[in-house]
C-alpha distance (Angstrom), angle and dihedral (degrees) to the residues before:
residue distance angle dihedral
X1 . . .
X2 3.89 . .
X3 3.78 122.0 .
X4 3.66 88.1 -115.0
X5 3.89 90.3 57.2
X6 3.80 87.8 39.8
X7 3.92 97.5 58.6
X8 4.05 88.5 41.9
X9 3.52 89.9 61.8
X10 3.57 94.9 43.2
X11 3.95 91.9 52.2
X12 3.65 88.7 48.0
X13 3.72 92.5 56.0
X14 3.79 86.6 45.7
X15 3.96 89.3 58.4
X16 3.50 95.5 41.1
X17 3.87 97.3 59.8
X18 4.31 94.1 44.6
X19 4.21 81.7 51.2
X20 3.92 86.4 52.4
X21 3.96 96.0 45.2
X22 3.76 91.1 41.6
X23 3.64 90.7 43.3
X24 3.94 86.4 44.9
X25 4.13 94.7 50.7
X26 4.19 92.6 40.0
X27 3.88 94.9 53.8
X28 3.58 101.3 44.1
X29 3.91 99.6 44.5
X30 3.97 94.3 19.5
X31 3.95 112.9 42.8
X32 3.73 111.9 0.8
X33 4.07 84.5 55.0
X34 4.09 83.4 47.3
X35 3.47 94.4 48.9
X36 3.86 103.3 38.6
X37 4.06 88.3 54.0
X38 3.84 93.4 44.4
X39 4.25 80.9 51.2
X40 3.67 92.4 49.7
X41 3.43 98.5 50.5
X42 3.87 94.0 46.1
X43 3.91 85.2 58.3
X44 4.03 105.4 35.6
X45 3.78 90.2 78.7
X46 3.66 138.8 111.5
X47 3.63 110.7 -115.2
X48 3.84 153.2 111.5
X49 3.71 127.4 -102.6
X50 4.35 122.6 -124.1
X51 3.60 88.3 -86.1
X52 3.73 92.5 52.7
X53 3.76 98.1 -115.9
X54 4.30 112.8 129.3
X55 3.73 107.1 -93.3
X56 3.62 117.5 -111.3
X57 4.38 90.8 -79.8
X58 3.26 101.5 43.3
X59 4.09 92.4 47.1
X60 4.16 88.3 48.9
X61 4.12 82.9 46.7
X62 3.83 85.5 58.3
X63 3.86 100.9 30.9
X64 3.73 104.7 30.0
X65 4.46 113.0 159.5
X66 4.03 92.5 -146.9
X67 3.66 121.1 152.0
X68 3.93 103.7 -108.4
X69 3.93 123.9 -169.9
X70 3.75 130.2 166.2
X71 3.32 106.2 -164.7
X72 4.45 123.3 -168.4
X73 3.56 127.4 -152.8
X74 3.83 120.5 -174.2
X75 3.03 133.2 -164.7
X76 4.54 113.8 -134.3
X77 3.69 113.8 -149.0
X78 3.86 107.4 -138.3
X79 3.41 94.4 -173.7
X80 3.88 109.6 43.1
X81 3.74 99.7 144.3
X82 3.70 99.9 47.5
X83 4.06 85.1 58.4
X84 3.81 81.9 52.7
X85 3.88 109.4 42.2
X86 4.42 97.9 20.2
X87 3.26 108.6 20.7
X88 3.78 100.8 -119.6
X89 3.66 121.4 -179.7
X90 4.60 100.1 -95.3
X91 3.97 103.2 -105.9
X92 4.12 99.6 -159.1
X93 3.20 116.1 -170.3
X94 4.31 117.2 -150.1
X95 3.83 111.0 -120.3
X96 3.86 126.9 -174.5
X97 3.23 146.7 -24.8
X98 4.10 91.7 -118.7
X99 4.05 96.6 -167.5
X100 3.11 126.3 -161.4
X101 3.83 137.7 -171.0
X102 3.89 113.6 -121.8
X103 3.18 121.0 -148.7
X104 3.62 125.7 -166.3
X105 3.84 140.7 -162.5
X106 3.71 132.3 178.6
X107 4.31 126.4 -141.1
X108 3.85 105.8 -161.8
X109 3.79 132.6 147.6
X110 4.03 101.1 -131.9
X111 3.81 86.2 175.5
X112 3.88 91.1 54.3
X113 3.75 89.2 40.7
X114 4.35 85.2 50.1
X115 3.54 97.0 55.4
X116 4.27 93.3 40.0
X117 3.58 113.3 86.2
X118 3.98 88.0 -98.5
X119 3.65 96.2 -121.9
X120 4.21 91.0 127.5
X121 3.65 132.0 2.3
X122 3.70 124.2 -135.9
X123 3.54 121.4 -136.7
X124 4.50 145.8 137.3
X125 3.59 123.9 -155.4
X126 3.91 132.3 -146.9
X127 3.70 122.0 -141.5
X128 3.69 113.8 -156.2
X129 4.05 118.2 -177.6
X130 3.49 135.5 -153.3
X131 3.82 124.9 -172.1
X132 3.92 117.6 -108.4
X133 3.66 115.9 -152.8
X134 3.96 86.7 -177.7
X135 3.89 96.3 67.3
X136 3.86 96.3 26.6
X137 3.92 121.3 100.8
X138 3.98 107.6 -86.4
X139 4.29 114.4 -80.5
X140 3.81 87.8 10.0
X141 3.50 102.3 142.5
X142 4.13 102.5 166.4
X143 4.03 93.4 -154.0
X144 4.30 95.0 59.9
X145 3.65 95.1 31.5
X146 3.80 122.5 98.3
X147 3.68 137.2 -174.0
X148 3.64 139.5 -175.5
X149 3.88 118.2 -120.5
X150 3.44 145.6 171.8
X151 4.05 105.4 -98.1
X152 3.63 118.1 -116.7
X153 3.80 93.1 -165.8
X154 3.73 97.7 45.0
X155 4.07 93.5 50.1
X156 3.84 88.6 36.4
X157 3.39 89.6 57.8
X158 3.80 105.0 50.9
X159 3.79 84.6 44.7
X160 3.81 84.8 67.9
X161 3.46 100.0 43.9
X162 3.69 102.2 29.7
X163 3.71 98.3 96.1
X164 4.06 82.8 62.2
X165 3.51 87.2 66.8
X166 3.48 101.5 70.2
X167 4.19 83.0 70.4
X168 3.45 92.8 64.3
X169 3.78 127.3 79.3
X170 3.92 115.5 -107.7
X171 4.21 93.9 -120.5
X172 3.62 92.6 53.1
X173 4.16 94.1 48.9
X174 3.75 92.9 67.6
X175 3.68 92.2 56.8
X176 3.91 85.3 63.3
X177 3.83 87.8 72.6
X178 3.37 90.8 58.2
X179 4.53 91.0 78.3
X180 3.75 81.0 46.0
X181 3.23 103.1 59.8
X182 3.92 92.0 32.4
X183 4.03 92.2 58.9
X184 4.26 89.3 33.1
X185 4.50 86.8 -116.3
X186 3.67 91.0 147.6
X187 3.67 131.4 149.1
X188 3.58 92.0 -89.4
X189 3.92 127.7 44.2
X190 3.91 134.6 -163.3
X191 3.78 101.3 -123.8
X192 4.11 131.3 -173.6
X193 3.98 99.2 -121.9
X194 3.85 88.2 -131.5
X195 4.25 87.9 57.1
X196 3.79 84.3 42.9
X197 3.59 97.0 47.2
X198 4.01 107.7 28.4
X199 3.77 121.2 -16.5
X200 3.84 92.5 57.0
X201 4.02 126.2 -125.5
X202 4.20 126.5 -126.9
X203 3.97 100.2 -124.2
X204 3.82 113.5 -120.5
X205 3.73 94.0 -124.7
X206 4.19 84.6 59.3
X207 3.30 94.7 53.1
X208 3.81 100.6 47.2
X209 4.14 88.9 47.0
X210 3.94 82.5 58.8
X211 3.22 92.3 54.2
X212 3.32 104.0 38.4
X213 4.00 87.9 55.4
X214 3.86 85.7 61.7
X215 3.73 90.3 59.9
X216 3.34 107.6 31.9
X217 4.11 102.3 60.3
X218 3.92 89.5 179.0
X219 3.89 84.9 62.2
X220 3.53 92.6 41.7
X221 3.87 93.7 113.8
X222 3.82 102.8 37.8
X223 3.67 106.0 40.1
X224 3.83 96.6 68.3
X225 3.60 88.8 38.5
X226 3.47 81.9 65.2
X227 3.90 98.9 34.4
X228 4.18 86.4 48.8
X229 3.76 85.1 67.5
X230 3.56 97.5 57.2
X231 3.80 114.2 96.0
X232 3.81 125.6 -152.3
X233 3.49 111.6 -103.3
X234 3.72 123.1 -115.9
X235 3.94 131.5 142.5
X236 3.52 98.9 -156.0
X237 4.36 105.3 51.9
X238 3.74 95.8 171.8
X239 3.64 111.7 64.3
X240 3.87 107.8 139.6
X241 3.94 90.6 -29.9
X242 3.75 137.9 99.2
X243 3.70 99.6 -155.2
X244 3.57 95.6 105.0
X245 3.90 98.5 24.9
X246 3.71 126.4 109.9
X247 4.04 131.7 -125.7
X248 3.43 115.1 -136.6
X249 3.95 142.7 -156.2
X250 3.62 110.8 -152.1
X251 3.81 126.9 -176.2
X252 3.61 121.8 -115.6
X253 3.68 108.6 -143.5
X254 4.39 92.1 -129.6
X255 4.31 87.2 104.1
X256 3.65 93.6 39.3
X257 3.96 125.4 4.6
X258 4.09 90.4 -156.8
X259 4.39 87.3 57.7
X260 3.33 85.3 58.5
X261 4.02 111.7 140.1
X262 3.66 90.5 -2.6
X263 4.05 118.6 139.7
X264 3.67 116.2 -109.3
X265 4.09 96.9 175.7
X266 3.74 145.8 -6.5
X267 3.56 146.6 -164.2
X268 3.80 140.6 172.5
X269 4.31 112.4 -104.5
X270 3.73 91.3 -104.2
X271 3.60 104.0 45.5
X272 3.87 125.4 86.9
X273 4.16 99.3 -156.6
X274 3.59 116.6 81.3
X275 3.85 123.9 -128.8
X276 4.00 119.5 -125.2
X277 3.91 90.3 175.7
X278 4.10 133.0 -5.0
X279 3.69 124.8 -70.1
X280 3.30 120.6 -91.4
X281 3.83 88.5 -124.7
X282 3.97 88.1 69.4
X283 3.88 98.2 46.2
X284 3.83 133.6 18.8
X285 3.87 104.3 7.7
X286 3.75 81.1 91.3
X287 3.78 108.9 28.9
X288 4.16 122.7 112.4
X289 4.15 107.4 -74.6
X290 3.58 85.2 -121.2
X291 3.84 99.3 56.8
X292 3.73 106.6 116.3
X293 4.10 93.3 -167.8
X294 3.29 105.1 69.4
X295 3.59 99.5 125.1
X296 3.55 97.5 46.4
X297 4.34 86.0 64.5
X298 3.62 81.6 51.9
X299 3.59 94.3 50.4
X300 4.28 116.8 118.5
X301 3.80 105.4 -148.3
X302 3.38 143.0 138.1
X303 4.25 134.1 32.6
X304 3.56 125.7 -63.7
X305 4.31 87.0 -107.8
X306 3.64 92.3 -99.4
X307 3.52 98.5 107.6
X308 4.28 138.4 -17.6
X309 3.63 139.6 -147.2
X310 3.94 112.1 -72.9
X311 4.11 123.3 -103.6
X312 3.67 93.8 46.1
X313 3.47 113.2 -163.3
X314 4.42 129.6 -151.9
X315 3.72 85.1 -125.7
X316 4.04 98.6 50.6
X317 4.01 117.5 99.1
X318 3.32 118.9 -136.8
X319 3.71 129.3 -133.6
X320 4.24 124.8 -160.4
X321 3.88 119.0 169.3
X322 3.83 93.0 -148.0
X323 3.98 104.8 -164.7
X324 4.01 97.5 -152.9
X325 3.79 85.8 69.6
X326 3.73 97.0 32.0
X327 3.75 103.0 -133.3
X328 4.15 140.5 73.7
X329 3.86 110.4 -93.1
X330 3.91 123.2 -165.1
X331 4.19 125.2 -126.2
X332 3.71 115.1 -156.7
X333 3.77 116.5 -168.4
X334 4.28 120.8 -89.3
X335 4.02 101.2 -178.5
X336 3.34 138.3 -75.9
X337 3.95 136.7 -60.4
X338 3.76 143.9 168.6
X339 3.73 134.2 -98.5
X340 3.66 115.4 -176.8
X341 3.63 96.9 -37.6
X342 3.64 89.7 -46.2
X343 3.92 109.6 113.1
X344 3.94 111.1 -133.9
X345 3.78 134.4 -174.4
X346 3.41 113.6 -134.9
X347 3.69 130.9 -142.1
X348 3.64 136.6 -172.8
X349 4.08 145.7 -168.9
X350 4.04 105.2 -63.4
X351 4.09 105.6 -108.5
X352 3.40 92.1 -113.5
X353 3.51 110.8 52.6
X354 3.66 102.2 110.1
X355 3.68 95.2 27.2
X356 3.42 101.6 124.0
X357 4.05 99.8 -164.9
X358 3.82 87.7 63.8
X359 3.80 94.6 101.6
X360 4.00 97.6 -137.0
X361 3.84 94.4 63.8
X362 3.80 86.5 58.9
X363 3.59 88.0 108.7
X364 3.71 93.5 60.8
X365 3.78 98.7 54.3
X366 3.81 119.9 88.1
X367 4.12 142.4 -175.5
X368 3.29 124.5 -55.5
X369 4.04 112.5 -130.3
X370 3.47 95.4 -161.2
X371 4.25 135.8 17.4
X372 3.94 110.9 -80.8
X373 3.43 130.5 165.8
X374 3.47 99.8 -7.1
X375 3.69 99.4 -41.9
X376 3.59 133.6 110.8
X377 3.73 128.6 -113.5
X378 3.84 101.2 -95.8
X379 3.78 93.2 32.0
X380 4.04 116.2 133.3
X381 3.70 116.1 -121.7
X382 4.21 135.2 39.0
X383 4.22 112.2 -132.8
X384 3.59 118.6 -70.6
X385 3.81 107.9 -84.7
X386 4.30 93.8 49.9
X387 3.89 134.3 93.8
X388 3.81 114.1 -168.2
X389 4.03 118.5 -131.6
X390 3.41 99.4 -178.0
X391 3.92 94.8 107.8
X392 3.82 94.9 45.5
X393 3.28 102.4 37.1
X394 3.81 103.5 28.1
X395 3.79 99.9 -131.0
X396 3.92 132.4 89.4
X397 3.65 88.2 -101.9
X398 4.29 115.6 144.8
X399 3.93 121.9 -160.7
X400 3.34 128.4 -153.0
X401 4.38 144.7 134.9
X402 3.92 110.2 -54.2
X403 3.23 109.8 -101.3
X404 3.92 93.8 23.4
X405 3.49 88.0 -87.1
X406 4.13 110.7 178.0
X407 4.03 84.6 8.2
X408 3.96 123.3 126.9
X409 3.54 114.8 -76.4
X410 3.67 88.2 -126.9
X411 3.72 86.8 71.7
X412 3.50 91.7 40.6
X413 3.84 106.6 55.9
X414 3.87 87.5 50.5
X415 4.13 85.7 75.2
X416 3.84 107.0 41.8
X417 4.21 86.2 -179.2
X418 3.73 87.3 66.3
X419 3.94 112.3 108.9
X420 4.07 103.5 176.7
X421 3.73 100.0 -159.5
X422 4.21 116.8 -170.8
X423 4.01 81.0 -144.8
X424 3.37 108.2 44.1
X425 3.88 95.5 28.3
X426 4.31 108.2 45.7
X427 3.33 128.1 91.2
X428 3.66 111.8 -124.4
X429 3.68 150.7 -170.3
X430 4.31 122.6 -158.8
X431 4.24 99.4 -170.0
X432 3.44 125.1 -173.4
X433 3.73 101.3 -128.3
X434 3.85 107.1 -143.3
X435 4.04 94.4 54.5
X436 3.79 95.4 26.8
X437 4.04 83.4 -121.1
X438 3.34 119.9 175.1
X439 4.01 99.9 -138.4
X440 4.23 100.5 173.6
X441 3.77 123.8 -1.6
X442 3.88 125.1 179.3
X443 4.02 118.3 -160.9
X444 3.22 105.2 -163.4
X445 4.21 112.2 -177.4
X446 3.68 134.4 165.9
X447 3.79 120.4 -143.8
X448 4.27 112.2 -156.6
X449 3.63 131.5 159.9
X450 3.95 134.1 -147.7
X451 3.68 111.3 -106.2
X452 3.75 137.6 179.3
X453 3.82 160.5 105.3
X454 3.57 129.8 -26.7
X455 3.88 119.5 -149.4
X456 3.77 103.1 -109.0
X457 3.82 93.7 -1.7
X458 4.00 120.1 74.9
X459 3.62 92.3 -19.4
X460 3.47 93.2 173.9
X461 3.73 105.6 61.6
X462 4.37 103.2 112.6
X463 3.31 103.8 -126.9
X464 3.76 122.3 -126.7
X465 3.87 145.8 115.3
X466 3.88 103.8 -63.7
X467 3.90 115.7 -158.6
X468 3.81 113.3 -134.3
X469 4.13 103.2 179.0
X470 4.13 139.1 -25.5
X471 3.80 117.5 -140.4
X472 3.83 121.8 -146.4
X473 3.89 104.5 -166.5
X474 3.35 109.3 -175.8
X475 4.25 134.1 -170.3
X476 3.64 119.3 -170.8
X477 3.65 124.5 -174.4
X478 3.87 117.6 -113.8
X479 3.68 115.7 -134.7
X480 3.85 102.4 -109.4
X481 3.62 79.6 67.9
X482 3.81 102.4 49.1
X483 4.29 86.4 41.7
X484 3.87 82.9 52.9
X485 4.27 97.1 59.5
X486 4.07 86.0 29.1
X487 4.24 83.6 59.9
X488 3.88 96.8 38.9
X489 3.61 100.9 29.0
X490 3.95 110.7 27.3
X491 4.00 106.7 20.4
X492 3.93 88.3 60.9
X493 3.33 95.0 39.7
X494 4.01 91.9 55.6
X495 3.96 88.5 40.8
X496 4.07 84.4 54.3
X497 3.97 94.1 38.9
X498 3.67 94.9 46.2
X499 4.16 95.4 41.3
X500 3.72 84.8 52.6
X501 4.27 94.9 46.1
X502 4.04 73.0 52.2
X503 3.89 100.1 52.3
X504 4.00 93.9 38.5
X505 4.15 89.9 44.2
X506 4.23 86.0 63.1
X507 3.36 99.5 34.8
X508 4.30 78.8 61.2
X509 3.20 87.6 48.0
X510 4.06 100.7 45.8
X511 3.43 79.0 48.2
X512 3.54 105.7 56.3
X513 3.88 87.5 43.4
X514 3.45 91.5 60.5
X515 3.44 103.2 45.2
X516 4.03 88.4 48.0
X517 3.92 84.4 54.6
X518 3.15 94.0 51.5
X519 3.44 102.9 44.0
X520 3.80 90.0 51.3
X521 3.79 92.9 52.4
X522 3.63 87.4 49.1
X523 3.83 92.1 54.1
X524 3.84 105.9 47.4
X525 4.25 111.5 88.2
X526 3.69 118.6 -118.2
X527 3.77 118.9 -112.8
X528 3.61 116.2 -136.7
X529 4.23 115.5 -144.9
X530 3.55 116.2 -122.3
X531 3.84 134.2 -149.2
X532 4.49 115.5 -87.5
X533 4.09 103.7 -83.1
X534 3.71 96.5 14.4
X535 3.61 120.1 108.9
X536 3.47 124.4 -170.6
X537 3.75 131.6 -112.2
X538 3.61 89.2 -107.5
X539 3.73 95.0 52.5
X540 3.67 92.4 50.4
X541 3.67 90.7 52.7
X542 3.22 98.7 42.4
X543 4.42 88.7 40.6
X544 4.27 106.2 127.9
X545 3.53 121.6 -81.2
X546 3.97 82.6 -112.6
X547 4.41 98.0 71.1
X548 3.75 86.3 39.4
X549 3.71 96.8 61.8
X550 3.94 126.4 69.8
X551 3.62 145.5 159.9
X552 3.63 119.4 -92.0
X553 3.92 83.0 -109.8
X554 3.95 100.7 66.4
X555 3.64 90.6 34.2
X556 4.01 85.6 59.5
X557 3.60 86.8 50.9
X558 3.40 89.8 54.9
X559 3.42 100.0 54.1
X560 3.90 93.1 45.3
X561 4.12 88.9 57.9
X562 3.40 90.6 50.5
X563 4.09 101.7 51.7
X564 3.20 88.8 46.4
X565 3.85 92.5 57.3
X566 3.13 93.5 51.0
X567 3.83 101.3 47.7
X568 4.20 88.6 57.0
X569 3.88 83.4 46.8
């Protein structure tokens, strides 16, 4: 082969291997990322196949196999009657976890939702819970255990009729603790933790207004007026019953992918008219007259946590209308983490949400009935740290981070057992990024109430925000799950990654071929040809040792020829 043919083939081999590393870096961070998101997105949505069954998300939506705990811890007050009679400072002690399994079923119409023009689905979903010794403290057996708490009924109660007392003289208010006492309705009750938590209790103060309507005939009329308003007292109000459950409209991502998840409408079980954004009743009626934001505490947005739009990004904000706080709260992203091999980013509650001097959540603060912290009865606003329930779920109940954590140290300091932990005590999201799955989420709420003193009737009681229980509800993915995104998502991705490490290692080697080729065609001298007999001056110098040596005979001979020559020259 000629040198010219040589370094052709060696600059071929040269081009060859940058098209394979080029072709190498474009497809795996050009197309195949193009392509696998444009794949993702055609499959993350809600929707039914030709034959009118779900498609394969929509059915794990309504079917998923995660690992579902709710999990109670309450806090025991040790020293419930020196609250009551001296006015000590509460010392509540932190008992559990009580764990239970959670269960959960969905009611939708997929036939309805078939012949719709699929832009939301309609659905409600029943919790039912089933006590798990397995996760639970040790001994904790919720049906013989038995705590002392500050009653919701009995300070709900007062906090409806405790404007009347103003119209009754101070002597004859003290005689009103004497039924209390008598039928043992005081401020705080001994409670079983499964009546506390599930199976509901009948507060004291309930049952002695019952009674007392038996014997007092003159009362006969107003007393179970009152005692009719009186709810029984549970924490938990939606163990295997819809009654206090909401529908939902969710979108389904086939108009636009980023919607996906997000609620369009809502509306409790028992009602008929659908909600576009939150009563008025549960946010604005009582905010400051000079809050300008209103609306946006009204606002319906964001999914219901189970799932997000695909591609998420560390910069996104993340919105989840959580119902057992009755409003949308946003996630910002913490860092990163793993979840079975899968890596996550991880988002939690944004550090502001219930602080109450940042002027946009003006329109979730309300009145103050009595003075607290500081403030006067009347005043707008709870410390930083709480959200008030009252007008959503129509008791005096306060929410907040267990342990008070990112609450005002003023609240704080008044329970020296509290030990707010960002670990132990945030609520917190770890997503897979590509599908916007939701692999392990941990809500983690705090359920209080307002207590205190009555003028003339247990005057002595501090007042403050009293915790009753924190919840950590947790959801785990199960591993047919994570082995579903690691086939989808990962396995083709390695396949592509690994192809392309394949393509780009021979186009380096092509290329170093090549250039060697060429670099040793470059190298080696050209010989020129000579005419037939001639040799060249490098071949005679360069002759063997053998034709340059003679005897002294032929090199006479030599000589002679050549004088000779010369002479007849």
């Amino acid at each position: 082969m000629g040198r010219l043919a040589k370094a052709s083939c060696s600059s071929l081999s040269i081009v060859l291997g940058i098209l394979l590393i080029v072709a190498a870096v474009v497809i795996n961070y050009g197309v195949f990322p193009k392509l696998m998101k444009k794949l993702v997105k055609k499959e993350m949505v809600l929707d039914v196949k030709k034959n009118g069954a779900p498609n394969d998300f929509l059915y794990d939506f309504f079917n998923d196999k995660y690992t579902k705990r709710m999990q109670y811890y309450i806090f025991n007050y040790t020293n419930a009657i020196d609250i009551v009679d001296r006015g000590f400072s509460p010392d509540a002690i932190e008992v559990g976890p009580y764990s239970y399994i959670q269960n959960s079923a969905y009611d939708y119409d997929i036939k309805a939702f078939a012949d719709s023009n699929k832009s939301y689905i309609e659905f409600i979903k029943k919790n039912v819970y089933i006590f798990d010794p397995k996760t639970s403290c040790e001994k904790c057996d919720p049906d013989n255990d038995y705590v002392w708490v500050p009653d919701p009924g009995f300070f709900g109660t007062f906090d409806k009729i405790g404007p009347f007392f103003n119209l009754i003289p101070p002597e004859l208010l003290t005689y009103l603790t004497l039924p209390i006492y008598g039928f043992k309705a005081g401020p705080f009750v001994r409670v079983k933790v499964s009546d506390l938590l599930f199976d509901g209790y009948t507060p004291p103060i309930k049952d002695m207004l019952i009674n007392l309507g038996g014997i007092l005939p003159a009362l006969e009329g107003f007393i179970p007026l009152i005692a009719g308003m009186i709810p029984d007292i549970r924490i938990n109000q939606n163990n295997n019953t819809l009654n206090s459950s909401y529908a939902y409209r969710i979108d389904t991502g086939l108009d636009d992918a980023s919607l996906l998840g997000n609620v369009h409408q809502m509306k409790p079980y028992l009602e008929s008219d659908w909600w576009s954004e939150l009563p008025t009743a549960w946010w604005g009626n009582t905010a400051p007259p000079t809050c300008n934001y209103t609306a946006e505490a009204r606002e319906l947005k964001g999914t219901l946590g189970d799932f997000f739009k695909t591609y998420i990004n560390k910069d996104d904000t993340l919105s989840v209308f959580i119902d057992d706080i009755c409003r949308a709260i946003d996630f910002t992203y913490e860092g990163t983490s793993k979840y079975n091999d899968i890596d996550t980013l991880d988002f939690i509650i944004k550090s502001d949400t219930f602080d109450n001097s940042v002027e946009t959540n003006c329109g979730y603060c309300t009145q103050t009935m009595r003075p607290l912290y500081g403030k006067g009865a009347g005043d707008y606003c709870l410390p930083n740290g709480f959200l008030d329930l009252t007008g959503c779920l129509g008791e005096t109940i306060v929410t907040s981070n267990p342990h008070f954590y990112l609450a005002d140290p003023i609240v704080l300091n008044w329970f020296p057992r509290m030990k707010p932990d960002a670990v132990k005590h945030q609520t917190r999201l770890s997503i897979e990024p590509h599908t916007g799955s939701v692999l392990a989420a941990y809500k983690r709420l705090q359920l209080n109430i307002i207590a205190g003193f009555y003028p003339g009737c247990f005057p002595n009681i501090p007042t403050g925000i009293y915790p009753l229980a924190w919840v950590n509800n947790y959801y785990l993915a199960d591993k047919g799950t994570t082995d579903d995104i690691k086939k989808s998502i990962f396995t083709p991705k390695k396949i592509v990654f690994w192809a392309c490490v394949g393509g780009a290692i021979l186009g380096i080697i092509l290329m170093l071929i090549g250039s060697l080729a060429l670099w040793k065609s470059c190298s080696t001298p050209v010989k020129r040809k000579l005419p037939p007999h001639a040799t060249s001056s490098w071949e005679s110098e360069t002759a063997s040792p053998t034709h340059l040596t003679t005897s002294s005979e032929d090199s006479g001979v030599v000589l002679k020829r050549r004088t000779r020559r010369d002479s007849s020259n």
